[in-house]
N, C-alpha and C positions, 0 to 999 in steps of 0.2 A: 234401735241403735243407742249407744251408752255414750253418754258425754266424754268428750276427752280430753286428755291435761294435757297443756304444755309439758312433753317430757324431756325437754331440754333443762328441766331444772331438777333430772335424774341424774342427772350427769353428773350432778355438786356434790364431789367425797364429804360424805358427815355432815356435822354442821356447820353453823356459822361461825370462825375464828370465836369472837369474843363470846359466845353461847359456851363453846366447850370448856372453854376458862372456868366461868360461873360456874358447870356441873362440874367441872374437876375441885373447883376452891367450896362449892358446897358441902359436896361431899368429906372431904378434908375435915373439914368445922364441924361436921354433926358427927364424925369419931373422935374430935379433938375441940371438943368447945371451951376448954385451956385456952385455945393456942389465940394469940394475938396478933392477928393477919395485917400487914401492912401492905395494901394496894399500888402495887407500881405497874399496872400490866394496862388496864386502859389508858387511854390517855383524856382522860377526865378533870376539867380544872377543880380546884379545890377554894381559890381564893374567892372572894364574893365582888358581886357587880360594881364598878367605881362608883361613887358617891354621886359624881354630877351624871351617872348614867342613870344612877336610883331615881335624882333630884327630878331625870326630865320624863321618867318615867311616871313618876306620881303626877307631873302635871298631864301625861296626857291623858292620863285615867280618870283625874277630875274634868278635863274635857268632854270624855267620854258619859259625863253624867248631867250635861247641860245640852239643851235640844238645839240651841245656837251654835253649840260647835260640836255636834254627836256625830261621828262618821259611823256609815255601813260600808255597804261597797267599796273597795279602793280598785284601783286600777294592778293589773296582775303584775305587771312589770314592775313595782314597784311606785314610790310618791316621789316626783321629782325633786324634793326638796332634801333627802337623801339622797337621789341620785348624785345631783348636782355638789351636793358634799362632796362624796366621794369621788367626786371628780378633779376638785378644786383640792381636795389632800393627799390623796392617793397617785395619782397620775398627772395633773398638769404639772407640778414642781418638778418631775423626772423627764418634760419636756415630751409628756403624750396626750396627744389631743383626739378626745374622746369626745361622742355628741349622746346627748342624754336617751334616746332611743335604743345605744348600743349597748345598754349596763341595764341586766336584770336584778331584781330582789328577789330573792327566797328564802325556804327556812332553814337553809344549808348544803353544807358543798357534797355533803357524801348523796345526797337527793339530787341532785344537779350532775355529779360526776355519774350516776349511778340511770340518770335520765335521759341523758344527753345522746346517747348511742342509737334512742331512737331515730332520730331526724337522719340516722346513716341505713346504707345500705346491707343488704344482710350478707353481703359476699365482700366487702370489704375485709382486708385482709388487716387484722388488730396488731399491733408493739406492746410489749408493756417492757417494763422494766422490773426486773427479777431479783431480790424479794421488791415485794410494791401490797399498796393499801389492799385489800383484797375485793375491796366493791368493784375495783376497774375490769379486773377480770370476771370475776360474776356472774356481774350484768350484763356481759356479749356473751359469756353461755348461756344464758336464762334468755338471751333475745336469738341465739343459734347460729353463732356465728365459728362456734368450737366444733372441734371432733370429738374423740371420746378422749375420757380423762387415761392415761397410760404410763406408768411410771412415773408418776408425780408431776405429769403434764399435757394440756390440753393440746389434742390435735390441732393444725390451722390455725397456731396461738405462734408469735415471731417473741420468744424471749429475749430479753438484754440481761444477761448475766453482767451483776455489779456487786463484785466482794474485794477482797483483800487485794487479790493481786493485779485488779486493773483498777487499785484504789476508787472504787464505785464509780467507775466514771462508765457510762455504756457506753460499748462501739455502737457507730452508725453502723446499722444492719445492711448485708449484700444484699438483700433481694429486694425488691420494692414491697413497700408496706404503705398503706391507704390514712391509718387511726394511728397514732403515736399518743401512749399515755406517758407523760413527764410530772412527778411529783418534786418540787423542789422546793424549798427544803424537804429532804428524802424523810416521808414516811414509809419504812421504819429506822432506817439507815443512821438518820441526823444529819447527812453528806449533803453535799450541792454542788452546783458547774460554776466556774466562770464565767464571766463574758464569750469569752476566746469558743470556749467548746460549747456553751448554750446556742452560737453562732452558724456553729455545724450546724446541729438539728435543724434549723431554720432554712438555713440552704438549701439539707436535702428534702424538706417540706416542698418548698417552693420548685426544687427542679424536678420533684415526682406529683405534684399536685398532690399530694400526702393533708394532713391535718395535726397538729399538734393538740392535744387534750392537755394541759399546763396547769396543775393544781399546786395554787402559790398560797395554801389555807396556811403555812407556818413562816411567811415573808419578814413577819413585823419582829421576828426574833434572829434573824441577819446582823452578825455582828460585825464582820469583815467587810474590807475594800474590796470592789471588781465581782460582788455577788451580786448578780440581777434582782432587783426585789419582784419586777414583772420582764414577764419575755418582751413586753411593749418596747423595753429598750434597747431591745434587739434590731438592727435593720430589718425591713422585709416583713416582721411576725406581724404585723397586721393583717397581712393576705394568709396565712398559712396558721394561725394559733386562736383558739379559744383557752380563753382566763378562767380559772374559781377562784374565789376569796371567801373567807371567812369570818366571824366576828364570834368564833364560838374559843377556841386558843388565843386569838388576840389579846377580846374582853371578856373571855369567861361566860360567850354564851351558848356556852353547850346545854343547857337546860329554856333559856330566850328564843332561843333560834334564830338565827336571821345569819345570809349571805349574800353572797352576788357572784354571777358570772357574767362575763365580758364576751360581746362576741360583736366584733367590727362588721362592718356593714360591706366592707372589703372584701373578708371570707368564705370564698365561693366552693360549694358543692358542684358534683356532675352529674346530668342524666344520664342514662344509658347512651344517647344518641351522644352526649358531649356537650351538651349547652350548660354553662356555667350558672348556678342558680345563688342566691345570698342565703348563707346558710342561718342569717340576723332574721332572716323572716321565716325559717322554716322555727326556729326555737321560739319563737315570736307567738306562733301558730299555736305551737306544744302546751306551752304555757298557756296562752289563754284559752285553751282548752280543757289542759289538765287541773291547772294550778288555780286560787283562788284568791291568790296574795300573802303577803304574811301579814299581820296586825297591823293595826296604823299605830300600837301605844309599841310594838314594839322597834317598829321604823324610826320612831320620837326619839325610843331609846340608843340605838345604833347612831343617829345623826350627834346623838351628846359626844360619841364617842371623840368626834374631832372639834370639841368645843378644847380652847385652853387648856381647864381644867383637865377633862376627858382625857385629853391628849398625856398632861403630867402624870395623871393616875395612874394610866393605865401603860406606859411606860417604867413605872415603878415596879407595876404586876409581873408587866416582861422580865424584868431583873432579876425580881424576887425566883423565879420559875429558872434562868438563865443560870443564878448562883447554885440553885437548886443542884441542876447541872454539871455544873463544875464540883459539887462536893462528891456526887456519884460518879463520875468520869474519874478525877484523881482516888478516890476511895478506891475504887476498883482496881485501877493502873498501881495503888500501892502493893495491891497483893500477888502483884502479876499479872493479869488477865490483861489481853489484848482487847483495847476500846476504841471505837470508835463515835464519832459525832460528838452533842452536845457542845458546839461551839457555836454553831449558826440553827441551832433547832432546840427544842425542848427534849430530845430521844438520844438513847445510849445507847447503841447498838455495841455488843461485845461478844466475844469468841467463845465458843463456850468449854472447860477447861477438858482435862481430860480425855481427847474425844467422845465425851459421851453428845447423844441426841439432842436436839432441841428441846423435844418434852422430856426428855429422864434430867436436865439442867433443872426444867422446869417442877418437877417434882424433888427435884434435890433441892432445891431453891424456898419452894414449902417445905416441907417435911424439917428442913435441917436451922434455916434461918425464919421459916414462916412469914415469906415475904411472895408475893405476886408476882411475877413478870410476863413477858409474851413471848413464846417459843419462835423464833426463825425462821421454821417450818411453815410455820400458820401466813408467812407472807409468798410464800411461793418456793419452789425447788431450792435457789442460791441463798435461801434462807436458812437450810437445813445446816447445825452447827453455830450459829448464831443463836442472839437471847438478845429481845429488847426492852428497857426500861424505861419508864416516864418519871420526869422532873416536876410531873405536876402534884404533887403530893405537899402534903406541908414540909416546913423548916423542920421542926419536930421530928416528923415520921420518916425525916430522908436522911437526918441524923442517923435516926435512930437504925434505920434499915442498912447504912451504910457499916454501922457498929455492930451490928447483929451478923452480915456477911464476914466481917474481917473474926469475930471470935466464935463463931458457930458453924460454916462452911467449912466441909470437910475436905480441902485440894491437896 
């Protein structure tokens, strides 16, 4: 008898989003190694670590080289002395009380959002919201929780169509659904909810014993009044929502690594029979099973994040990435193109001209301006006709790119 594969990860059309990009913009470059490619399609920070995150990073390092304060082992969950930061900056000001048991550390939210599915059941009936990050969807095909893939969509999968004309906002779905993934600020959108409508979701969580999956990794870029930065400030969403957060869009540790997910001790799963379980100890379990902590020098690092300093720095980053934003958003809008986001997120999500497709945008986009973006398509079905951009690029290159679309794009 022949070993046999998980072939629920047959099911996955092609590759992975950001893999195809690569062999498309490689390709490109070695018939055209002229061309001088401006990167706007991952969303990758460009700016480097704030100073007082550097600062506490070099001391934990020299910690790490004296036998009096040399750590191995940490605890999975993370060191309470981050924890507790983040508790005291993130969430008690906004009037949520959190107990340091209930906040994991990791090495990021797309690890977390992409792991998390475990501790559910496999006949649990999934939500996503349509376009969406593409790890959500995935990783319930790859755990089998899909049908087959069929016209650009997975069986046994409850889409939330969110484009133009129900201004991204998702209906609550008619049928009952179990897992609800919510990215807000919308990766790839750049959109978000209200108060008022983030409130729905919550409700119908609560009167379907449902789950909210709530990845809030682009919070700290909320410019607006009456935008949730966590569901926490939602009534109710402590019985009914798990948290991600980030520190990689924040402070720029996409290469660092470090997160956290939030999972109240309120949050209760069901057996088959119906006995409400705390889903705080099934993730609990996961983790220290799976995981093995993230670094202690880089925990060091992530706590500088809400020192003073920390905090001015890396608000300046925000900006800097924000203005970014607003140059490609209005750049765009001068030439006509329907845009949207880039006011409460780092992403410009915009219509793509002509009717042409996500990917032929996308190669008109190289080919003509020699600039990067990420097709529409690549986030799910409501994504097809759409084209999304990141602000994470330098001042320089978003100029530049911006310059290059207005006198080289042929509409």
């Amino acid at each position: 008898m022949a070993v046999k594969i998980n072939e629920n990860y047959l099911k996955l059309p092609g590759s992975y989003l950001f893999a195809e990009i690569g062999r498309r913009v490689a390709k490109y470059k070695k018939e055209h190694p002229e061309a001088n490619i401006i990167r706007l399609g991952i969303g990758d920070v460009t700016r480097p670590l704030a100073p007082a995150v550097i600062e506490s990073l070099h001391k934990a390092v020299d910690e790490m080289a004296k036998a009096e304060t040399f750590r191995g082992y940490g605890p999975e969950q993370g060191y309470e002395f981050l924890i507790q930061t983040i508790i005291d900056n993130d969430f008690a000001p906004r009037g949520i009380q959190l107990e340091v048991d209930e906040i994991f550390i990791s090495d990021g939210t797309k690890s977390d959002v992409g792991n998390i599915q475990e501790i559910f059941g496999i006949d649990n009936i999934v939500a996503i919201t349509d376009p969406v990050y593409p790890v959500y969807l995935d990783s319930n095909v790859m755990a089998g929780r899909t049908g087959a893939y069929k016209d650009s969509k997975f069986e046994n999968i409850v889409y939330l169509p969110c484009n133009a004309e129900n201004n991204f906002v998702p209906e609550i779905p008619q049928e009952k659904v179990d897992m609800i993934y919510l990215c807000l600020p919308n990766n790839p959108t750049g959109t978000t909810l209200t108060k008022a409508e983030l409130k729905k979701w919550v409700d119908y969580a609560r009167d379907n014993k449902s789950i909210i999956l709530f990845d809030a990794a682009y919070e700290a870029f909320i410019q607006e009044e009456d935008i949730p930065h966590s569901i926490y400030e939602i009534e109710g969403a402590k019985e009914v929502a798990i948290e991600f957060r980030s520190f990689s869009k924040t402070a720029g540790f996409t290469g660092t690594r470090c997160a956290y997910t939030v999972v109240p001790k309120t949050v209760m799963g069901y057996t088959a029979s119906g006995e409400a379980y705390p889903l705080n100890k099934l993730w609990n379990r996961r983790q220290t099973t799976k995981f093995n902590g993230v670094p202690y020098i880089v925990q060091k690092a992530a706590e500088a994040v809400y020192s003073p300093e920390g905090k001015k720095q890396i608000k300046e980053t925000i900006q800097y990435y924000m203005t970014n934003a607003k140059i490609i958003r209005e750049g765009l809008q001068s030439i006509g193109l329907d845009v949207y986001g880039g006011v409460n997120a780092p992403y410009i999500w915009l219509k793509t001209p002509q009717n042409l497709s996500s990917w032929e945008f996308f190669d008109k986009l190289l080919t003509e301006a020699h600039i990067v973006g990420t097709p529409g398509e690549g986030f799910g079905p409501s994504g097809e006709g759409y084209f999304r951009l990141t602000a994470f690029g330098s001042r320089e290159k978003t100029e530049q790119a911006i310059e290059r679309i207005k006198s080289n794009l042929k509409l």
